[in-house]
Each structure stands twice: as C-alpha cells, then as structure tokens.
C-alpha positions in Angstrom: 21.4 5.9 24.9 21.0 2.6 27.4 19.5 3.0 30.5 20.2 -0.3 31.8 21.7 -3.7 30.6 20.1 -5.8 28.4 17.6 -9.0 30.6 15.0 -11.2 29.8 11.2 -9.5 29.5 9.5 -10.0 32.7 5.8 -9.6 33.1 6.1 -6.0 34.1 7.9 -5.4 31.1 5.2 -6.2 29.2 2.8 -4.4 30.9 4.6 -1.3 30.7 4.9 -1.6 27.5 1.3 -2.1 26.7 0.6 1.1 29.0 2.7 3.3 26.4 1.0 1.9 23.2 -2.3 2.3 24.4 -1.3 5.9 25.5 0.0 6.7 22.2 -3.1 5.5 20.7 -5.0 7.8 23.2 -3.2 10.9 22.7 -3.4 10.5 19.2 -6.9 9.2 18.7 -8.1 11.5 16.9 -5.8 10.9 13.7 -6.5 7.2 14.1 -9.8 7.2 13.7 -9.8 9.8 11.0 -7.3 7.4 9.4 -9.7 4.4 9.7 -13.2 6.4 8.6 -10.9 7.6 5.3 -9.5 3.8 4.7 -13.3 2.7 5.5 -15.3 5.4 3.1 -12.8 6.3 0.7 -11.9 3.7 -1.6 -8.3 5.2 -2.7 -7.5 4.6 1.1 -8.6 1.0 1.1 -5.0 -0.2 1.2 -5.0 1.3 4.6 -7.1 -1.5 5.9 -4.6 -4.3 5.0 -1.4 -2.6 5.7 -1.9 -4.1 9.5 -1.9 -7.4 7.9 0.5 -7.4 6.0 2.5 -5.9 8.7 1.9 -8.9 11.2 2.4 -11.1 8.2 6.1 -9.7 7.9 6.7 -9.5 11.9 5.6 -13.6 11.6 7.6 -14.3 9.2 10.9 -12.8 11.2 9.1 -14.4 14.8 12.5 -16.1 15.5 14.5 -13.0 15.6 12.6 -11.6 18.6 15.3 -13.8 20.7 17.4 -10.5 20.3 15.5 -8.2 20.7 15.7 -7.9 24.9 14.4 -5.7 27.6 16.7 -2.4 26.7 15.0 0.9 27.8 16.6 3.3 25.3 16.5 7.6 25.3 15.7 7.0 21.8 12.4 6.3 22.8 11.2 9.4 23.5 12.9 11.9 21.6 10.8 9.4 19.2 7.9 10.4 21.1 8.6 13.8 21.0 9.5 14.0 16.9 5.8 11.9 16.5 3.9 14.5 18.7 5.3 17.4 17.6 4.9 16.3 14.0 1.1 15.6 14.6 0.8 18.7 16.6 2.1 20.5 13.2 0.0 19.0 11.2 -3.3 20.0 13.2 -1.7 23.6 13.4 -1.4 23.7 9.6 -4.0 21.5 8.0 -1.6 19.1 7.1 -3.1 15.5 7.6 -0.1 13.5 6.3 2.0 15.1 9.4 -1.1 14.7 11.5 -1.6 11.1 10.8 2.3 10.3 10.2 3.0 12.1 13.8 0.6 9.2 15.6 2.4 6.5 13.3 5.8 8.1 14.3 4.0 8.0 18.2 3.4 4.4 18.6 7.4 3.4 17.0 8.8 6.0 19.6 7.0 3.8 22.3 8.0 0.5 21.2 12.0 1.9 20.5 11.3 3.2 24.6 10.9 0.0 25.6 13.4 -2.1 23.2 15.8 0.3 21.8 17.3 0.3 18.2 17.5 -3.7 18.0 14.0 -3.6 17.2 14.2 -1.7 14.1 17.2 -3.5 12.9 15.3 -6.9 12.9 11.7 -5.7 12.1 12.5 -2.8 10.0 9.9 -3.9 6.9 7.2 -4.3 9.4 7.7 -1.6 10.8 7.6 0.5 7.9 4.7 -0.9 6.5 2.9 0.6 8.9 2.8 4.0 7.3 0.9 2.4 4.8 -1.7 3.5 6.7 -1.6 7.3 6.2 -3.6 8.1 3.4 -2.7 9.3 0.2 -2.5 13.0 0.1 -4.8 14.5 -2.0 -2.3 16.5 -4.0 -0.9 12.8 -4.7 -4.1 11.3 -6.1 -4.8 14.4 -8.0 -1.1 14.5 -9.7 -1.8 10.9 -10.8 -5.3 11.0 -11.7 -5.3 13.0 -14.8 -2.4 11.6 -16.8 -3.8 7.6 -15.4 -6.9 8.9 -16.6 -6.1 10.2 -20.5 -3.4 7.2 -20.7 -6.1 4.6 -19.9 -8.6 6.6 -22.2 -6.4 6.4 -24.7 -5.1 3.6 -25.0 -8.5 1.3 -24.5 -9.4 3.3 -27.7 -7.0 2.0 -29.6 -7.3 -1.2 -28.6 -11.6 -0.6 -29.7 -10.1 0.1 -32.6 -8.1 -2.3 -33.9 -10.5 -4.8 -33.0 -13.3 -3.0 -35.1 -15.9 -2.0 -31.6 -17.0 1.3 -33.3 -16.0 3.9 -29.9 -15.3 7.7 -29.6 -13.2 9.4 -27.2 -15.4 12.5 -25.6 -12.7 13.7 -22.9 -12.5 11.0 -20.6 -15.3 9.2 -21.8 -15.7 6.6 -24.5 -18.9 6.9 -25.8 -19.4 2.8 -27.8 -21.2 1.3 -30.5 -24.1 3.0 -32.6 -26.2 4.6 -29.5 -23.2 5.9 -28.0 -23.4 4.2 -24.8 -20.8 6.5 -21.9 -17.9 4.5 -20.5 -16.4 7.2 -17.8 -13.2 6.5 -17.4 -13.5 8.5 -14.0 -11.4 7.5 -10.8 -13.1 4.6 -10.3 -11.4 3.5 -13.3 -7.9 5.2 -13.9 -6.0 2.2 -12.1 -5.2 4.9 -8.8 -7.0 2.5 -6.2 -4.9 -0.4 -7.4 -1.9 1.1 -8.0 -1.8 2.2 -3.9 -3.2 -1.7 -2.9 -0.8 -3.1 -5.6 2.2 -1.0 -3.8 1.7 -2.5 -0.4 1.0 -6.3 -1.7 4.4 -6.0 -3.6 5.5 -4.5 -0.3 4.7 -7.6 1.5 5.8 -9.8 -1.3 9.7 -8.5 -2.3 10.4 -8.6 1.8 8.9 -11.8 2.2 11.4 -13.2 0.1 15.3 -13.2 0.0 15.2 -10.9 -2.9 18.6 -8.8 -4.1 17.8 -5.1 -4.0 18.1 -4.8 -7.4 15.2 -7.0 -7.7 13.0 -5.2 -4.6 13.5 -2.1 -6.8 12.6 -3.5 -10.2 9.3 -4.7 -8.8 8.6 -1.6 -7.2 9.0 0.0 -10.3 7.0 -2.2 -12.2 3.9 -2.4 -10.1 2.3 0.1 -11.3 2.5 -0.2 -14.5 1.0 -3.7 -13.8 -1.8 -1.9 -12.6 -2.6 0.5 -15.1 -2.3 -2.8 -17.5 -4.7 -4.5 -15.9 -7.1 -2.0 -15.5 -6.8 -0.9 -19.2 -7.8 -4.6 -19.8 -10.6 -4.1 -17.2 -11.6 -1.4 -19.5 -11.4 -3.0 -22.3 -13.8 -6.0 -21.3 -16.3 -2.8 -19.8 -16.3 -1.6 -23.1 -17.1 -4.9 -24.9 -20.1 -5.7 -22.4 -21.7 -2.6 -22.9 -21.8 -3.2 -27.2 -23.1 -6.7 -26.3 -25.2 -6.9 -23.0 -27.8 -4.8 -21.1 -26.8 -1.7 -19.4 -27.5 -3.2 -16.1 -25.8 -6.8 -16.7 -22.6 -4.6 -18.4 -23.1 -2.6 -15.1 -22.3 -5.8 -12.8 -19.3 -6.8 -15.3 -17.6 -4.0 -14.6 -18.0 -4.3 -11.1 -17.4 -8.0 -10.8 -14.3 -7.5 -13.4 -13.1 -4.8 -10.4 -12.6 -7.7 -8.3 -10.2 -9.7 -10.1 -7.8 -7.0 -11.1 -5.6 -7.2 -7.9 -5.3 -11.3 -8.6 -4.6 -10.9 -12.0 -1.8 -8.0 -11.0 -0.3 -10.2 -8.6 -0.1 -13.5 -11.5 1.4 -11.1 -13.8 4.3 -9.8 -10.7 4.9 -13.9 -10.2 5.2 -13.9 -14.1 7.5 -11.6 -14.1 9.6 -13.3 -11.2 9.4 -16.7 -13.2 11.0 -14.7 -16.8 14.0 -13.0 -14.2 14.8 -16.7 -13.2 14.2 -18.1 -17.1 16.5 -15.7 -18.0 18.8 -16.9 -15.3 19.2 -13.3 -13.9 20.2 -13.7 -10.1 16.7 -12.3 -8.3 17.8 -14.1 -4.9 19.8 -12.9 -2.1 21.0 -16.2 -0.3 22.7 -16.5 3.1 25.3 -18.9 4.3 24.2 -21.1 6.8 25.7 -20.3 10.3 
C-alpha cells in the first residue's frame, strides 16, 4: 500500500494536504452544512457542535506522538475516498442522511490516511473517531428513546411527588401539580435525550483522556446515561416543586436555568463514580512501563 518511503513533511507536503481537505469539504458541502444548521437549530444535535473540540482536545493531548507519523502516501487513501463518496452518494440517492453526512466524515479521513497512511489512525484513533460525533442522531434513534425516557422520567418524578407529600397527577406524559393542576410536560425537552447524546461525547473525551482499562471505558459508557436520565429526573423534580411554590413565569426561568446545570452535575456524579472504583480499590487504570 506505500508509494514511497517514509521522510520528513516538507512544505509542499503540507500544502497538498491542505488541498485534499479543503476539497473533501467542497465536494461534500452540502452534508456539512446540513450537519451544522441541524447541530445549530436542533437542540438534540447540539453535541455536534462540541465534538470538534473535544476532538482537538484528544489530538493535543497525544501532540507528541505526531513524531511518527511521517510523510507516507498510502493507496489506502483513496479507496477511503472512494468508500466516503460512494457512501454519501447513497445516502442522497436513498434519503438516508446518516450515510450522507457519515460519507463526508468518511471523505475527509480518506484524505488525511492519503497523505499519512495507517500510522495516523494507530496513534490518533480516539480523535479521530470522535469526529462522527458530528452526524446527527437519526431520527428513528431519538424516536426509539423518547418514549420509554419519557414514561420512565414521568414516572418516576411521580413517585418521588409522592412520597414527599406535593399533591401531582400523572395525565400521560404530563404531571399536572398541586390544587389548580398546574401542566409539567414532560416533552423532549425534558426526557434526558439531549443530555444523554452531550453526556456520550463528554464521557468520550473523558475515559480516553485518561489511562483507563477497557473494562473501565466500558463501564462508564454504560453508565452515562443512566446519569443523565438521573439528573434530569431531579431536574424534574425541582420543576415540579417551583411550580407548587412560585409564579408560573419565575418556575418558568427555573426550569430553564435548572437545564443548565444538568451536564455539570452529570459530569460530578461520573467523577463520583471514578473516586468509589478507586475506594473500593478496583484497578480503573491502565499504566505503562516507562521506556
């Protein structure tokens, strides 16, 4: 698959290499910007808008292992190339927008693995991957999770009402509190979807910036969103509380300002949970030996 020996970058290199990135973006321009106007107007596809981030914050983080990764033209490239275009040539064909917009993500690797072969995916792997973050969520997906997120959260803030004596009735999806029967919807805005999505790529970002066992990776994967749909069931909760004791419209700016600290409050309960493995002196940590 080499086409020549490995050498140093020179200043052509670089160039060329810029060329074929902002040619993949060109030729596939028009799933990039559909995937930035659905990250920017929809909020289940916020997480779309960070995954660049996060993916820089990972390639920083492994900045010293660029020394191997050398000037290696590679066919690998563009049979990369041609998988990615073919895949978002597909998707157009068919209506399919998580081919469309995976087929320009699957675009832009093939042009970096043209320029760098194999090596590069090897030592930036993470990074890389976190770039399909930013396809957005298929709307079979969201609709799959939003009904049993949404009775699950219903029900249990109910029972928490209850037991704390806040007089509330379950109409459907809606708790309806206190005497006049004020409506909490427990709509998407509410059923913990956004955050589990957001949640998943900050754990992302977390387990592989840390030398984490696999075991552990996994775990937390598994866990996060169950973290969110515990946080927002407390975001609920509170909601629920301000509209028995405040104005509508100061309960109204509650629930919004409660919004804001749910990913914060996730992310101290995933370091929680990091802090009980190591209490419990379960081995979380994947150590190498010094070379």
């Amino acid at each position: 698959m080499r086409l020549s020996d490995r050498r140093g970058w020179m200043k052509q290199d670089y160039m060329v290499l810029l060329l074929l990135l902002l040619l993949a973006f060109f030729l596939a321009r028009g799933a990039w910007i559909d995937m930035l106007s659905r990250a920017i107007r929809d909020p289940e596809n916020g997480q779309a808008l960070f995954a660049p981030i996060v993916a820089l914050y990972l390639f920083w983080l492994r900045r010293s292992r660029l020394q191997f990764i050398r000037y290696r033209p590679s066919m690998l490239g563009p049979l990369v190339i041609i998988v990615g275009a073919l895949t978002s040539w597909w998707g157009i064909e068919k209506d399919i927008l998580l081919l469309w917009h995976g087929g320009a993500v699957v675009l832009l690797i093939g042009c970096i693995l043209t320029m760098t072969g194999i090596e590069v995916i090897r030592q930036f792997l993470p990074a890389i991957i976190c770039l399909f973050f930013l396809i957005p969520t298929p709307g079979s997906v969201r609709v799959a999770l939003a009904a049993p997120l949404q009775s699950f959260a219903t029900a249990v803030t109910i029972g928490i009402l209850d037991m704390t004596n806040v007089l509330a009735v379950r109409h459907g999806s809606v708790i309806l509190i206190g005497e006049d029967q004020i409506p909490v919807a427990i709509g998407e805005a509410c059923n913990g979807m956004r955050m589990v999505f957001a949640l998943l790529l900050v754990v992302y970002g977390f387990v592989f910036s840390m030398p984490f066992r696999l075991g552990t990776r996994l775990f937390l994967f598994l866990v996060s969103p169950f973290i969110a749909l515990a946080c927002n069931i407390f975001r609920l909760f509170l909601t629920s509380l301000a509209y028995t004791f405040l104005p509508p419209a100061e309960a109204d700016s509650f629930h919004w300002m409660a919004g804001l600290v749910m990913l914060p409050l996730a992310l101290f309960l995933l370091f929680g949970i990091v802090r009980l493995l190591k209490w419990l002196d379960i081995p979380i940590m994947s150590w190498r030996l010094a070379s």
